[in-house]
C-alpha positions in Angstrom: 98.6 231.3 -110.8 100.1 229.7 -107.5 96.8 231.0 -106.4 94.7 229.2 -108.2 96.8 225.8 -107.8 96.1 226.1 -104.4 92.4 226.6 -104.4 92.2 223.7 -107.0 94.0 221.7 -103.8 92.3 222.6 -101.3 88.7 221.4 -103.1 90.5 218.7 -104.0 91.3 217.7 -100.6 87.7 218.8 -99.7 86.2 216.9 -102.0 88.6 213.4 -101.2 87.9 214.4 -97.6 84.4 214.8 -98.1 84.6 211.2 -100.1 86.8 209.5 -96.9 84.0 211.0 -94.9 81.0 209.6 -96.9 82.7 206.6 -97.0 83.3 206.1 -93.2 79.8 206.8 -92.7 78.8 204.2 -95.2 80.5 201.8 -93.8 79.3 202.5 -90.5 76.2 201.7 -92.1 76.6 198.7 -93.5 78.4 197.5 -90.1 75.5 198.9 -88.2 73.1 196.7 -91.0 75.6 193.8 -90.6 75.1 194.0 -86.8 71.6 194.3 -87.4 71.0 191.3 -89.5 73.6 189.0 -87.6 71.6 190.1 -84.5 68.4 189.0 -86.4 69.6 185.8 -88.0 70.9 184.9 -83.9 67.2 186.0 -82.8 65.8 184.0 -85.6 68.2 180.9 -84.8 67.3 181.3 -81.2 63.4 181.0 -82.0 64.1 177.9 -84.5 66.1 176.2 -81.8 63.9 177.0 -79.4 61.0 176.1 -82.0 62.7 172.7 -82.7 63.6 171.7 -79.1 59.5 172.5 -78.6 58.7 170.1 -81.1 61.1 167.6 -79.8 59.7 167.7 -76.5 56.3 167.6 -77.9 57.3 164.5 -80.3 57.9 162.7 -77.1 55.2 164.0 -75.5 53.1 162.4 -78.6 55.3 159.2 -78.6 54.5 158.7 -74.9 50.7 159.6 -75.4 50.1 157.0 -78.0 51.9 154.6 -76.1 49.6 154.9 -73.6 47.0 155.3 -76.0 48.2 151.8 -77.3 48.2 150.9 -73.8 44.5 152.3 -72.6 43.4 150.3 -76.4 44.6 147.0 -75.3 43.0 147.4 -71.4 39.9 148.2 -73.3 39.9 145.2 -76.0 40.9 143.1 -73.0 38.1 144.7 -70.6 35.5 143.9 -73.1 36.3 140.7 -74.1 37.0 139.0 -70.5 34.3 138.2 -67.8 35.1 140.8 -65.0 34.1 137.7 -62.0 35.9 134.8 -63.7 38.4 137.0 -65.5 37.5 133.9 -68.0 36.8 135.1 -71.8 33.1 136.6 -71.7 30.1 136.3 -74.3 32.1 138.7 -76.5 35.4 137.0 -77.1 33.6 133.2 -77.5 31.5 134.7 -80.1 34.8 135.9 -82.3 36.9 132.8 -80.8 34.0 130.2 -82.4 33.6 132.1 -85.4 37.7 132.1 -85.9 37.8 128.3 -85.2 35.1 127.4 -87.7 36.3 129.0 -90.3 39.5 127.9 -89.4 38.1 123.6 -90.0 39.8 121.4 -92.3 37.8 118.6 -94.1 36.6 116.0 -91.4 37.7 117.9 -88.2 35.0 118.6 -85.3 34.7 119.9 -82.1 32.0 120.2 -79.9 30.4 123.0 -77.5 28.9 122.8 -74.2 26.8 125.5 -73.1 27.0 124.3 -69.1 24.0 126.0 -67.1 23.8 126.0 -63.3 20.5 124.7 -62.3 18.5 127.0 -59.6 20.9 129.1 -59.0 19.0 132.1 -58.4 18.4 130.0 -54.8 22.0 131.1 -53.6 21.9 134.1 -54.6 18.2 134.5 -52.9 19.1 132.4 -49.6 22.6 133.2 -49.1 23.1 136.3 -51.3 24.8 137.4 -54.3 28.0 137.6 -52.8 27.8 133.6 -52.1 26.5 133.6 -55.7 29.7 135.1 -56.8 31.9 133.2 -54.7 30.5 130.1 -56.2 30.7 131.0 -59.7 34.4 131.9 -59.4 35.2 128.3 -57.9 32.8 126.6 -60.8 35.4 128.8 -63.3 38.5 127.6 -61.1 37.1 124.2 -61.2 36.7 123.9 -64.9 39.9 125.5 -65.5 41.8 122.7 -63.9 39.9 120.4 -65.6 39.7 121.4 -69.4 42.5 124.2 -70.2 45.0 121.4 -69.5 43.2 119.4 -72.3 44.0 122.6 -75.0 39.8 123.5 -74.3 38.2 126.7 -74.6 36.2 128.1 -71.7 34.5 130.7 -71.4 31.7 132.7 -69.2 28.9 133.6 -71.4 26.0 134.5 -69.1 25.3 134.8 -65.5 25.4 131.1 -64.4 26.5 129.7 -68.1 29.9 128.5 -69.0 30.5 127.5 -72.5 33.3 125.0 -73.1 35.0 124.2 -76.5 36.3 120.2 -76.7 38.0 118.9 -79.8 40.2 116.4 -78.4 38.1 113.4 -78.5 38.3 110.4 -80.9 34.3 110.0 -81.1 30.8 110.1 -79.2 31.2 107.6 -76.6 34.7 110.0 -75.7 33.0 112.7 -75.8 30.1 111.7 -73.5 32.6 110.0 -70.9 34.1 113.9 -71.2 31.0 115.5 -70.5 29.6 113.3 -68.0 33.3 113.9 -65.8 32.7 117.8 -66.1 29.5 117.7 -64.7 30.8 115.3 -61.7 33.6 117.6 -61.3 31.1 120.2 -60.7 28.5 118.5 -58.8 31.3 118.0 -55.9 30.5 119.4 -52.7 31.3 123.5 -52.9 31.4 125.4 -49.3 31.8 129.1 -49.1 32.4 131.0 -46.5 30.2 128.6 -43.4 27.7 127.4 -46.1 28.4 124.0 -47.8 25.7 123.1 -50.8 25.6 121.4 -54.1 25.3 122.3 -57.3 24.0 119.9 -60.6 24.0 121.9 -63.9 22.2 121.2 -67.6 24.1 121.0 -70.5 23.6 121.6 -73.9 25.5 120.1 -76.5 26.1 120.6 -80.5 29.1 119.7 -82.8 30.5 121.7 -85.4 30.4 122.3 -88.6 27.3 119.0 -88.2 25.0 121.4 -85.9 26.1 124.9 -87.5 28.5 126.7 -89.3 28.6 130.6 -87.7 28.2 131.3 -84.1 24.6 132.1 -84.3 23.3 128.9 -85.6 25.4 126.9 -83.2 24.3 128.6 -80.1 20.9 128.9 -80.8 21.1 124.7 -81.3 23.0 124.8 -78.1 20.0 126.7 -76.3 17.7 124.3 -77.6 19.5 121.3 -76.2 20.3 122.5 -73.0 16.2 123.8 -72.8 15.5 120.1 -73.3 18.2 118.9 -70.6 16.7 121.2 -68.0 12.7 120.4 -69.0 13.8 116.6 -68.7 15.1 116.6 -65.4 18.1 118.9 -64.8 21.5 117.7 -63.8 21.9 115.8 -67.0 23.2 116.8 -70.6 21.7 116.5 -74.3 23.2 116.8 -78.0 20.9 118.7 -80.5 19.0 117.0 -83.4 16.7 119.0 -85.6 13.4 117.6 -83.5 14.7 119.6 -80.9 14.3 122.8 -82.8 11.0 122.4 -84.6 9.2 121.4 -80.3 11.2 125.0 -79.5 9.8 126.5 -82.6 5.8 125.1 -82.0 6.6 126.1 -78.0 7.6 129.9 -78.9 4.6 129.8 -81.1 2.1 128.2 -78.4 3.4 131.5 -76.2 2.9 133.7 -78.8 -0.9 132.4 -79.0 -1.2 132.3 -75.2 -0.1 136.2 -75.2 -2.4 137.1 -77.9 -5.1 135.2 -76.5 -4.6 137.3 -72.8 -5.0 140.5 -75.0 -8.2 139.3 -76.7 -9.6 138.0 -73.5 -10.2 134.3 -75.2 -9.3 132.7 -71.6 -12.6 131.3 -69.5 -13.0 130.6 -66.2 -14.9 127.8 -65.1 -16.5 127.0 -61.8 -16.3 123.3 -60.7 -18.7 122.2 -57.4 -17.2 121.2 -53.9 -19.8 118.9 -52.1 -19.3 118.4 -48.4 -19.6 114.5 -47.9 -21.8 114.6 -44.7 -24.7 116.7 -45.9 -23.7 116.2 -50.1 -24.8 119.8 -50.4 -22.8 122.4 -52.5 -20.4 124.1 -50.0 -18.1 125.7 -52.7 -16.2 125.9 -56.0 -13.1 125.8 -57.5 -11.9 128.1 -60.5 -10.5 126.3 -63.4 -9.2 127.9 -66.7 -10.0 127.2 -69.7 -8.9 128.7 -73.2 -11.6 128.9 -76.3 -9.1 128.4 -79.0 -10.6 130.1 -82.4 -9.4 126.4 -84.3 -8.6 123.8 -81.4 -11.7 124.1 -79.5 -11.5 124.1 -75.7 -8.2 123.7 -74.4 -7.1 122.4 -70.9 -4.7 123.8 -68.7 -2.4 121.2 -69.3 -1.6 122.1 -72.6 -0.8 125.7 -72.4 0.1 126.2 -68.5 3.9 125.0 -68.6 4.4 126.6 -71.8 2.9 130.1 -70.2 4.7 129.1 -66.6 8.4 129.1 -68.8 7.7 132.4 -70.9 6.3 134.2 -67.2 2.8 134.4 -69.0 1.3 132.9 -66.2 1.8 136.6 -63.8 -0.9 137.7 -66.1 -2.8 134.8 -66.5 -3.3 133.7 -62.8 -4.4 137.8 -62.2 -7.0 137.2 -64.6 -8.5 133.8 -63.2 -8.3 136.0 -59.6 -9.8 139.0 -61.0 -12.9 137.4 -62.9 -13.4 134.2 -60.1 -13.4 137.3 -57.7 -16.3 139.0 -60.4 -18.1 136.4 -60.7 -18.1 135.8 -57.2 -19.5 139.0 -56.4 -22.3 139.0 -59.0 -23.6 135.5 -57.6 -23.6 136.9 -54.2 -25.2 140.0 -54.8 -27.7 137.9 -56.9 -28.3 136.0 -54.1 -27.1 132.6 -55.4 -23.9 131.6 -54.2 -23.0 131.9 -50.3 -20.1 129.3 -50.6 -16.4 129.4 -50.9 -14.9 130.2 -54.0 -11.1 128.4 -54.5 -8.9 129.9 -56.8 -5.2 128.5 -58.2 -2.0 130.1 -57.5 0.9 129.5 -59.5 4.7 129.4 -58.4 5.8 132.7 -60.9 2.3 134.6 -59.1 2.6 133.4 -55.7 6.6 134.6 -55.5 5.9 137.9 -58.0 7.4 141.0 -55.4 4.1 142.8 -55.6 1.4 139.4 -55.3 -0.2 140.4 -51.9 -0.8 144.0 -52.9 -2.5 142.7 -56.2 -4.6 140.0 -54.3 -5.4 143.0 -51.8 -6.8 145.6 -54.8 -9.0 143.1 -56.1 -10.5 142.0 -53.2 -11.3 145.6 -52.8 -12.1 146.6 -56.3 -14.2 143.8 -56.7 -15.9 144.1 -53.2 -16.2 140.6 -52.0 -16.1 139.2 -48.4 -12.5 138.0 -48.1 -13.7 134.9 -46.1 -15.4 133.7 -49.3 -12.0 133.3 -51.4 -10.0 130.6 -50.9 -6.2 130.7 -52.6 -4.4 127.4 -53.2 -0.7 126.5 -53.1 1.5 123.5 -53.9 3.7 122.0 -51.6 6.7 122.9 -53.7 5.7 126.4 -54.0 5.5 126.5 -50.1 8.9 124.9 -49.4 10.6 127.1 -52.4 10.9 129.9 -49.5 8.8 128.7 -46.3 9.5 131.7 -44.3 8.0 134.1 -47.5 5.0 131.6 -47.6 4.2 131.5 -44.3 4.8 135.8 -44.1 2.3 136.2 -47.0 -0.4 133.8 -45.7 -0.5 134.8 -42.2 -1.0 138.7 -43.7 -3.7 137.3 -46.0 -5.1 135.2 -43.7 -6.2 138.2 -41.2 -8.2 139.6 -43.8 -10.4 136.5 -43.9 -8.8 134.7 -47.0 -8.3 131.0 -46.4 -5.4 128.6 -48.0 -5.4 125.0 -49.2 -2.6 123.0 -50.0 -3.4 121.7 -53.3 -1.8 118.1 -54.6 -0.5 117.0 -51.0 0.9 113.8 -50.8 2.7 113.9 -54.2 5.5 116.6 -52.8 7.8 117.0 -49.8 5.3 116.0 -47.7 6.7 116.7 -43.4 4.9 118.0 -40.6 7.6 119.8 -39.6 6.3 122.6 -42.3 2.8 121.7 -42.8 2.6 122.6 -38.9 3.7 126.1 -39.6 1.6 126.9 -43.0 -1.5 128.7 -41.8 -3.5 126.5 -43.7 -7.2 125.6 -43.6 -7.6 122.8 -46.3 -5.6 120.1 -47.6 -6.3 118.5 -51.3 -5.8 115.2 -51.8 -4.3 114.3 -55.4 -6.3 112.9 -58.1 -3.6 110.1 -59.4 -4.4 108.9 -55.1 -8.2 108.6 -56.2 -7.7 107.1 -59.8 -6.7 103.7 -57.9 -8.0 104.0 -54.5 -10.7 101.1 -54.7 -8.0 99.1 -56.3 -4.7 99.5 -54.8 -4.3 98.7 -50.8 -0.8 101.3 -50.7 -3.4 104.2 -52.1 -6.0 103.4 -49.7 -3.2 103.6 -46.9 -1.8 106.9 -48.1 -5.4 108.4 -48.6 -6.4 107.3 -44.5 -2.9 108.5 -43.2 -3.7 111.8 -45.1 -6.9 111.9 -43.5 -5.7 110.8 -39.9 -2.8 113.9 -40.4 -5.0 116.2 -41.1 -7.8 115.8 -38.3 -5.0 115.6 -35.8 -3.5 119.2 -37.1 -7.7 120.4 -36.9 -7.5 120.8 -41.0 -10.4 120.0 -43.1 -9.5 117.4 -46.7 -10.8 117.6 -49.7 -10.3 114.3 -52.4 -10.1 115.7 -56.4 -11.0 113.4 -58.8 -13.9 111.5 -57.3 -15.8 109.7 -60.1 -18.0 107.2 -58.8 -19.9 106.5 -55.7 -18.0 103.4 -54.6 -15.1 106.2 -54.3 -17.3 108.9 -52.9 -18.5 105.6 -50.2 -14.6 104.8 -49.2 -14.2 108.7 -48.5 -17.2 109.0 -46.4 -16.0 105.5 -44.6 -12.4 107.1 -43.7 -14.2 110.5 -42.6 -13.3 113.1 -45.4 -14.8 116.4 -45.2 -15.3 117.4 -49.1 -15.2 115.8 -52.5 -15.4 117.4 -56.3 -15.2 115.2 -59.4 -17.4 114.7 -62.5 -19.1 111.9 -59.8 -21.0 115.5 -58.9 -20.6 117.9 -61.9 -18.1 118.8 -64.3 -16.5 122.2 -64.8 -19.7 124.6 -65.7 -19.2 127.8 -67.3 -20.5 130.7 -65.1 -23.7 130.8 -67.8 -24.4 127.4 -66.3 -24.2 127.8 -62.6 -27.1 129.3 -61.6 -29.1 126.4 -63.3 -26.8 124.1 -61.5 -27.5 125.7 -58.2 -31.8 125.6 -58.5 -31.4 122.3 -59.7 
């Protein structure tokens, strides 16, 4: 029995030491889980800190970005609205700031805009460079600065040698013109940069909102037409729009839209008017005059369409096709055996200064194949002085090929010796408005001998336009000119009508 009790014991003590063993173990386990997960929650706290202090570090990172985002926005804006030279507003920022302002009006406010324009200021920039040309537009921007900003005005740079100026302090016109007028004398003060001292005038165009416009489009296209008008009246002055003003642009733009037209469809003719040489009154040459067959008007002189073709640069093309077809013609009279004399043809200011003009006067002399010493080009006086050193560069290369130069209207230009000595000329023209009055007015009789006396002492041959009777043709021959054409000898003939001319 005491046997058995103690077997009982000992598996009970196996059994509770079996249990304290299990248990140990277990809870070496859950420690060892505990351990596990308090490592992983650390790891995993480690990451999020980590992870957050990343993310705060990138937050700035994105703060700092956009503020120079913000930054690089508002260099831009500023960059494209303001006028890189002046540093003034450019086109871009007056556009918004006129369309803010007029939308901004009250009943019976106003202000006005002047679109300020540099006249011929290309010349700096072609005789001193563009760097002068720079130079002075920054001290015109200085200059109107110190004169309108103080008055609360608006200025602006919208083009290359264009200011626009806003004005709304004034109490009416006559204030407004007495404004104007002391910007343009502010201006016109002497300017010297770097050794070079010049002067400048400028046109100005002028229109009042909301009377001339009510958007920004409307008002500077009134503008435009106004200062067009204050530069084709003179220069140096300014003009207010009216509605006149737009319907003469509107029938000009249309005149060059004919005149282009008109080049494609060939409806330009030349005509050939006689040169008689005074001495022996026999033909000795002609001169090529254009003429345009307009489908409704008829036959229309130069002096209709020429200034609206020399503005729109229509005249490049024009003036190569007068060369082109006198040269043509030329050839087929010679070859025909009919015309041995000098043929004169017209230059115009836009042709004779085009970059590539003695290279095009050279190909169709070739292509057309006609003795050089038969084609006579003529010039103005202005278009000589414009540049002298280019004019005398292009005539002395022209003139060794045999082509001879007149210098068409003397007398009515800057007439000096000092430049007629150094133009390779052959020939100089004497005006028509000389001739209208020469039998009646003693001064025009006087200018037309002088004319004559220059020219035989510099061993050049004159030639009087406009010659329409013979007591005129009788006071040349008495002061010894060489040549003569008027309707006293023929009018302009169409080529159909030369050859008939000629046997006759």
């Amino acid at each position: 029995m005491e046997l058995y009790v103690q077997i009982g014991l000992a598996v009970v003590l196996a059994v509770i030491g079996f249990l304290l063993v299990m248990n140990i173990v277990q809870n070496f386990k859950i420690r060892r889980d505990m351990q596990k997960s308090e490592n992983e929650l650390l790891d995993n706290y480690q990451s999020l800190k980590t992870a957050y202090d990343e993310m705060s570090q990138a937050k700035e990172e994105l703060l700092e970005h956009c503020e120079e985002l913000t930054k690089s926005k508002e260099r831009m804006q500023k960059t494209a609205y303001t006028d890189y030279l002046t540093c003034l507003p450019n086109r871009l920022g007056y556009s918004e700031f006129i369309e803010s302002e007029v939308h901004a009006m009250h009943q019976g406010e106003s202000m006005a805009i002047l679109d300020i324009d540099i006249d011929n200021f290309k010349l700096i920039n072609e005789s001193y460079g563009h760097s002068y040309g720079d130079d002075t537009l920054r001290e015109v921007g200085r200059r109107l600065t110190r004169l309108v900003l103080e008055r609360g005005a608006y200025l602006a740079r919208i083009g290359g040698d264009e200011f626009a100026v806003v004005l709304k302090d004034f109490s009416g016109r006559e204030e407004l013109q007495a404004q104007i007028q002391q910007i343009i004398n502010y201006i016109k003060e002497p300017y010297r940069i770097g050794e070079k001292e010049f002067l400048l005038t400028v046109s100005v165009g002028v229109v009042l909102a909301p009377i001339d416009g009510m958007n920004c489009q409307v008002l500077t296209r009134n503008m435009d037409a106004a200062k067009f008008f204050a530069k084709t009246h003179g220069r140096d002055m300014f003009m207010f729009y009216d509605d006149s003003l737009s319907q003469t642009i509107a029938a000009k733009l249309e005149l060059q839209s004919e005149i282009r037209r008109a080049i494609e469809d060939r409806a330009f003719e030349v005509y050939f008017q006689p040169q008689i040489d005074l001495t022996s009154e026999q033909i000795i040459g002609f001169e090529a005059l254009l003429r345009w067959n307009h489908p409704e008007r008829g036959v229309i002189l130069p002096s209709e369409f020429i200034p609206a073709a020399e503005e729109s640069g229509l005249i490049v093309p024009l003036g190569e096709f007068v060369l082109r077809e006198s040269c043509q013609k030329l050839k087929k009279w010679q070859d025909e055996g009919y015309v041995k004399q000098v043929l004169a043809v017209n230059l115009s200011a836009r042709q004779f200064k085009d970059r590539d003009f003695m290279e095009k006067v050279i190909k169709i002399i070739e292509e057309t194949k006609i003795d050089p010493r038969q084609l006579e080009l003529e010039i103005t006086e202005s278009m000589a002085l414009d540049d002298l050193e280019y004019a005398i560069k292009t005539l002395q290369k022209l003139k060794t090929l045999g082509v001879s130069f007149a210098l068409d209207d003397f007398g009515t230009g800057y007439s000096s010796l000092n430049y007629l000595k150094r133009l390779p000329v052959n020939q100089l023209k004497i005006d028509k408005s000389f001739m209208d009055k020469v039998l009646e007015d003693h001064s025009d009789q006087k200018i037309v001998e002088t004319i004559i006396a220059l020219a035989q002492a510099l061993d050049l041959i004159v030639i009087a336009e406009g010659v329409e009777s013979e007591e005129q043709a009788d006071f040349l021959k008495s002061v010894s000119c060489n040549k003569a054409q008027g309707y006293l000898y023929s009018k302009p003939l169409r080529e159909t009508d030369i050859k008939e001319f000629l046997r006759a």
